[in-house]
C-alpha positions as CSV (number, residue, x, y, z in Angstrom):
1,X,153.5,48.8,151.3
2,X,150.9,46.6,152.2
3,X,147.1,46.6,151.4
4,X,146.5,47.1,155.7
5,X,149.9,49.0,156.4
6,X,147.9,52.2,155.5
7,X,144.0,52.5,156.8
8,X,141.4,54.9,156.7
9,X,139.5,55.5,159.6
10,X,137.1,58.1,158.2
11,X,136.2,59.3,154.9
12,X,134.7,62.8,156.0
13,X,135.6,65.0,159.1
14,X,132.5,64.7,161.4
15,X,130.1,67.9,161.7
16,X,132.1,68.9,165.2
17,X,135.4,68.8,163.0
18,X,134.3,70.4,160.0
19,X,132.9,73.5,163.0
20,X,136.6,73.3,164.5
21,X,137.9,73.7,161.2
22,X,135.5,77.1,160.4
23,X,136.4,78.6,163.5
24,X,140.1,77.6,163.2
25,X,140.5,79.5,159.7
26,X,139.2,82.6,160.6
27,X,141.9,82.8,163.6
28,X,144.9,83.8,163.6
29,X,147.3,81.6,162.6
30,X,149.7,80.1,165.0
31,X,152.4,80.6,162.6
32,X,152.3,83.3,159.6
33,X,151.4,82.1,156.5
34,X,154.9,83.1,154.2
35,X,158.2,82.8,155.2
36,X,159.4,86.5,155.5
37,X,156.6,87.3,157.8
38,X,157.5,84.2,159.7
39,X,161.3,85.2,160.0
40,X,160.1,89.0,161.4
41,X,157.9,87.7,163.7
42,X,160.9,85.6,165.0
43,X,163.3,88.2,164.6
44,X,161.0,90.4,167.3
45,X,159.0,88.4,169.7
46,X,159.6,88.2,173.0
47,X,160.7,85.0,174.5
48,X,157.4,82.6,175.0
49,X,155.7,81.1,178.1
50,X,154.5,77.9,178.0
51,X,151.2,77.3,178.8
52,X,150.4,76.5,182.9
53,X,149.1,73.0,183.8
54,X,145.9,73.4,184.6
55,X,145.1,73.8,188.5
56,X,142.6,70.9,188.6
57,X,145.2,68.2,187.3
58,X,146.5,68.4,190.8
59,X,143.4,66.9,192.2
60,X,143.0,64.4,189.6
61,X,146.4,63.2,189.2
62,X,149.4,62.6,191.2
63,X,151.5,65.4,190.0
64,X,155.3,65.2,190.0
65,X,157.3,68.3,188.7
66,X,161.2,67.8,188.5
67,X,164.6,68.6,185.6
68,X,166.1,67.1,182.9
69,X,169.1,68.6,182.2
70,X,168.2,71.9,183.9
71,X,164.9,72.0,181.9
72,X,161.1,71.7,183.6
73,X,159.4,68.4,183.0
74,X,155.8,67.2,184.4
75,X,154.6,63.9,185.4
76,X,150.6,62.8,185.8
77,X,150.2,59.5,188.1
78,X,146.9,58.5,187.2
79,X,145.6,58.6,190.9
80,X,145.1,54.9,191.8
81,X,148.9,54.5,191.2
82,X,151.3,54.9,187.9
83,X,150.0,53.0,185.0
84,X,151.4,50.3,183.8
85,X,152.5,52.0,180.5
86,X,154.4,55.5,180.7
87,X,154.3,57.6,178.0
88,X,157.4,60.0,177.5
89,X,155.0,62.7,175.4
90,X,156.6,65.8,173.4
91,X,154.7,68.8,172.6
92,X,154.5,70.2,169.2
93,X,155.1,73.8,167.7
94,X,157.8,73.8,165.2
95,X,160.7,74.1,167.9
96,X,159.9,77.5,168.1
97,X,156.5,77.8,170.0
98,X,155.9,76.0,174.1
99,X,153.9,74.0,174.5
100,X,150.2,75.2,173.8
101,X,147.1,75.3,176.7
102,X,145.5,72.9,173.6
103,X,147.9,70.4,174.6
104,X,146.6,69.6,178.7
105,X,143.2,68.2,177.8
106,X,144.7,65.4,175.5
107,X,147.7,65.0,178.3
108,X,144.4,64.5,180.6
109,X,142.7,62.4,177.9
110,X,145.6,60.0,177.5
111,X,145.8,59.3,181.5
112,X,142.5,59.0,182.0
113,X,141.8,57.2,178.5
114,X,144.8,54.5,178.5
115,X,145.1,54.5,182.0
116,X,149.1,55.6,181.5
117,X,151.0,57.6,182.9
118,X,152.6,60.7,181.1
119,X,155.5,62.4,180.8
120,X,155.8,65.8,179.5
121,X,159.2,67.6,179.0
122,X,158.5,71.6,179.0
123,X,161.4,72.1,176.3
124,X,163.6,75.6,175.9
125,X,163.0,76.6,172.5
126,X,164.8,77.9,169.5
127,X,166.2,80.1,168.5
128,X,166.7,81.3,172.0
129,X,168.4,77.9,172.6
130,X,169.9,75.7,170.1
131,X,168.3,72.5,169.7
132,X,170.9,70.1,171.5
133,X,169.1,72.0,174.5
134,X,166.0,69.8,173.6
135,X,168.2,66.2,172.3
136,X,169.5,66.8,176.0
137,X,166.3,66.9,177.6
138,X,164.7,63.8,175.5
139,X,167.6,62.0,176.5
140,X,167.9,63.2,180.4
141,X,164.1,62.3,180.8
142,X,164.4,59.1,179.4
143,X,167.4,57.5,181.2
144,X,165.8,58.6,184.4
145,X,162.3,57.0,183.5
146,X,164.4,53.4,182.4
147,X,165.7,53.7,185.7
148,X,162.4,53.7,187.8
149,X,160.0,51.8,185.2
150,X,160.4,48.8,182.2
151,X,162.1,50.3,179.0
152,X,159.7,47.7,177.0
153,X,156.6,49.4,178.9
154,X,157.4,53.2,178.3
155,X,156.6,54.6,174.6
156,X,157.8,57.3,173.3
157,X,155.0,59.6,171.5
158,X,154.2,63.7,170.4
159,X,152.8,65.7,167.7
160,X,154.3,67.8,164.9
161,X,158.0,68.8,165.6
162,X,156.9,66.4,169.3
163,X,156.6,63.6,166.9
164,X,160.3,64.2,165.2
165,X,161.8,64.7,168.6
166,X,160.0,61.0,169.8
167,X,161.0,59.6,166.6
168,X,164.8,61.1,166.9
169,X,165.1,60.4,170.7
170,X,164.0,56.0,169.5
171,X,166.6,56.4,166.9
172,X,169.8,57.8,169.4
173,X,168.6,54.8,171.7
174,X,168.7,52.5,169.0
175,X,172.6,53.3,168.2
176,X,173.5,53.6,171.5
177,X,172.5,49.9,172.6
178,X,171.2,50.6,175.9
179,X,167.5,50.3,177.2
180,X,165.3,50.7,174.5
181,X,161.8,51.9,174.4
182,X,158.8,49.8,174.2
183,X,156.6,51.1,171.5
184,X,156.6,54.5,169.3
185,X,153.4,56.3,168.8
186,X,153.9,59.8,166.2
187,X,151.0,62.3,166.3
188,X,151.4,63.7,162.3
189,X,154.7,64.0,162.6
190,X,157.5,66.4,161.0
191,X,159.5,64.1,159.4
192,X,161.5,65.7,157.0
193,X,162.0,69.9,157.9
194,X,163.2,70.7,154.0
195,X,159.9,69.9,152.9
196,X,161.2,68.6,149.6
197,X,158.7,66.3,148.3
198,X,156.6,67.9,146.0
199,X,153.7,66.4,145.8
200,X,153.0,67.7,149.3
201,X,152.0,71.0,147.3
202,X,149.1,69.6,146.5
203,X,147.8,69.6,150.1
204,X,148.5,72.2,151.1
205,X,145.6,75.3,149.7
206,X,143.6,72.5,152.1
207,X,146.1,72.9,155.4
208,X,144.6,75.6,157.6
209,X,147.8,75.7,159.7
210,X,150.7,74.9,158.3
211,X,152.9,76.5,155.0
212,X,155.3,75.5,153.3
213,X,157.8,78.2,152.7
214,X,157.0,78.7,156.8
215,X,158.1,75.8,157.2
216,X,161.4,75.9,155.3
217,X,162.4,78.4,157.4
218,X,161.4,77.4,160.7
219,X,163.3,74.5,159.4
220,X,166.4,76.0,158.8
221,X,166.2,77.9,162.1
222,X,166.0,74.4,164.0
223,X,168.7,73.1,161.9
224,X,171.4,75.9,162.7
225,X,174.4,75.4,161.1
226,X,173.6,71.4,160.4
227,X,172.2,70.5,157.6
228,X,168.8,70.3,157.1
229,X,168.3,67.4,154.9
230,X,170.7,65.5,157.5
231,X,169.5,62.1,159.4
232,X,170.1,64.3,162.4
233,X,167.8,67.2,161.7
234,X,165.3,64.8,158.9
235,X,164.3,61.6,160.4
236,X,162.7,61.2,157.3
237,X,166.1,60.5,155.8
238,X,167.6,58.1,158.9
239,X,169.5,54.9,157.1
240,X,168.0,51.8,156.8
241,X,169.9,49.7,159.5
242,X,168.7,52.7,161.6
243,X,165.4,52.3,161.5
244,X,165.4,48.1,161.2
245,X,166.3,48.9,165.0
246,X,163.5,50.9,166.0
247,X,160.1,49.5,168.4
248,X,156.7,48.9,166.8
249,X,155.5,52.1,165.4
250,X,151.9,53.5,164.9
251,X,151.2,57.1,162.8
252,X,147.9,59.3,162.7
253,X,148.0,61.9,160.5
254,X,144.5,64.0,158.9
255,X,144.6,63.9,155.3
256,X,144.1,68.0,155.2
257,X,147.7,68.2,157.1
258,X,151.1,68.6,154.9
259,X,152.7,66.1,157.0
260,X,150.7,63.3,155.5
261,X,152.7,63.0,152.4
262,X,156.1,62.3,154.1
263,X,153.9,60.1,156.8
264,X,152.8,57.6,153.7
265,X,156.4,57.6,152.6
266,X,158.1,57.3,155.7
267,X,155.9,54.4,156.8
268,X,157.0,52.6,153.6
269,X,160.3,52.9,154.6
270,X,159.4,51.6,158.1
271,X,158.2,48.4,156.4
272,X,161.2,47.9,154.2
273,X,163.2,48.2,156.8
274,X,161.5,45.3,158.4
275,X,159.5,47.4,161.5
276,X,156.3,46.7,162.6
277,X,154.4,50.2,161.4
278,X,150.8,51.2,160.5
279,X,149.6,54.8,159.3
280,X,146.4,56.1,160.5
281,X,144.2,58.5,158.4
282,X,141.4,61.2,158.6
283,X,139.7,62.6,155.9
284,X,139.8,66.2,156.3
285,X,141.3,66.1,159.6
286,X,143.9,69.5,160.0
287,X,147.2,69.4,162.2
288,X,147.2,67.6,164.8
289,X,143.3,66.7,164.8
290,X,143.8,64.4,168.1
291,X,144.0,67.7,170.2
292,X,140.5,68.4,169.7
293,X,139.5,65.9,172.3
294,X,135.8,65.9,171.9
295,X,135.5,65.2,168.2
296,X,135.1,61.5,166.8
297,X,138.6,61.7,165.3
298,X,140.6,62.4,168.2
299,X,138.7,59.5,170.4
300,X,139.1,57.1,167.4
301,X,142.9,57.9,167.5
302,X,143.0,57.3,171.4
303,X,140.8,54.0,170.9
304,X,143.3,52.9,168.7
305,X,146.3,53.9,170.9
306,X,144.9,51.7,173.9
307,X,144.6,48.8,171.4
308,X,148.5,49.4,170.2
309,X,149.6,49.3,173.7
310,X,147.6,45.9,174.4
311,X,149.0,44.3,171.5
C-alpha cells in the first residue's frame, strides 16, 4: 500500500465520543457477547420490526415508499428536487437485526449534508429468510434506480453487514456487464464473516460491540449451507479480476472496531488490483462511529464523503 492509501483522521476519540462510548458499554449489547448465548437468543426471538421512519422526514423530504422484489424500500428527495447524486444505502446489523432507529438521523444527515438523495432498502432478515431474499432486493432496487437516474451518479454505500451487501451488490454488477455504479462508499464494513485473521484478536478486549465467536456464528447463519469463506458470502476473498472491475472506493472504519483489520487488508487488495481506494481511520472510534451524528468523527466522515463525490 501506499504512504496516503491509509490516513488517519484523528488520533483520540473527541470528549462527546469517548461519553458515547461510557454510556454505550454499560448497555446492553445489541448482540450477546459469546456465541452460545447469541445462537439461543436467535433460536427464540420473535421475528424483528424495523425501526419507523421518523414522522418529520415527511415534511423535510419528498418521501417515496415502494418494493423491490416484494420487500419495503424508502426514498428521501431532498425537497428542492432529487440530488444530483443518489445513494443506494444498506443498513447494518449482522443480517439478523432491521434496521435500527440510530440509523434515520445519519439517512437525514446524508440528504441534508451532501445534498443526495437516498435510498434505503428495508431488508427481510435471516434466518427467517435466507439471504438471496436480500441479493434480490440489492439487485431489484438498483436496476430500477439505473432506469430513472445516471448509473455513474448513484453510489452504492452501508455499514457493517450494509457495507458487505454494497460491496457484493458492485461486485454482481461488475460480472454481469450492465450499468455500473458510480462510486462505492463502505461504512466499517464486514468483509470477511469467518473472521479468520488473527491479528483481529488483538482489537477486540477494545470493541464495545462486536465479538468474535458472535460473529462466527452469525456468520454461519448468513452463510446457510454456502460456504462461508466463499467469494459469495466473504467479499474479502472476491478474485482479483473481480475487484480490478469495481468503481472508486472509499472505507471509514474506528480503530476500536474488529472490522478494521480486514478494512487495512482488503484496501491493499483494492490497490493491487489496480482500484482507486482510500481507508479512513478513527482513533478509538467503536462500530459504526458515523451513526453518532453529532460527534467530530461522524461529520469528518460526511465532510469527507461530499469531497469523494466531487472528485
Amino acid at each position: 500500500m501506499t504512504d496516503t492509501s491509509i490516513e488517519l483522521r484523528s488520533a483520540k476519540p473527541s470528549i462527546l465520543m469517548r461519553v458515547v462510548k461510557w454510556v454505550m458499554s454499560r448497555r446492553k449489547p445489541v448482540f450477546p457477547h459469546t456465541a452460545p448465548e447469541f445462537e439461543a437468543y436467535m433460536a427464540g426471538r420473535a421475528l424483528p420490526k424495523d425501526a419507523a421512519m421518523p414522522e418529520k422526514f415527511r415534511t423535510q423530504f419528498d418521501v417515496q415508499e415502494w418494493e423491490a422484489a416484494g420487500q419495503k424500500v424508502i426514498t428521501l428527495h431532498p425537497k428542492p428536487g432529487p440530488g444530483e447524486w443518489h445513494m443506494l444505502y444498506f443498513h447494518g446489523g449482522g443480517f439478523v437485526l432491521p434496521m435500527f432507529k440510530e440509523h434515520w438521523p445519519l439517512a437525514q444527515a446524508m440528504v441534508e449534508t451532501l445534498g443526495i438523495s437516498i435510498t434505503l432498502p428495508l431488508y427481510d432478515v435471516v434466518p427467517e429468510s435466507p439471504a438471496a431474499r436480500q441479493d434480490a432486493l440489492a439487485d431489484a432496487a438498483f436496476a430500477k434506480l439505473a432506469k430513472s437516474h445516471d448509473p455513474v451518479k448513484i453510489v452504492l454505500n452501508g455499514d457493517s453487514a450494509g457495507g458487505h451487501m454494497a460491496l457484493s451488490l458492485a461486485l454482481r454488477l461488475a460480472r454481469a456487464g450492465g450499468p455500473q455504479p458510480g462510486k462505492l462508499a463502505l461504512f466499517a464494513p464486514w468483509l470477511d464473516v469467518t473472521m479468520a485473521d488473527p491479528a483481529i484478536a488483538a482489537v477486540e478486549p477494545h470493541d464495545i460491540m462486536l465479538k468474535i465467536g458472535t460473529l462466527r456464528s452469525c456468520g454461519k447463519m448468513f452463510a446457510g449451507g454456502r460456504e462461508p469463506s466463499g467469494a459469495e458470502c466473504s467479499p474479502f476473498f472476491a478474485a482479483k479480476e473481480d475487484l480490478a472491475a469495481l468503481p472508486p472506493t472509499r472505507i471509514w472504519t474506528g480503530r476500536h472496531d474488529l472490522f478494521i483489520i480486514d478494512s487495512r487488508s482488503f484496501t491493499g487488495k483494492l490497490l493491487d488490483a489496480g482500484v482507486d481506494a482510500k481507508l479512513y481511520e478513527y482513533g478509538g472510534a467503536p462500530h459504526v462511529f458515523m451513526a453518532v451524528v453529532p460527534t467530530r468523527e461522524s461529520k469528518d466522515c460526511l465532510h469527507l464523503l461530499r469531497e469523494f463525490l466531487s472528485e
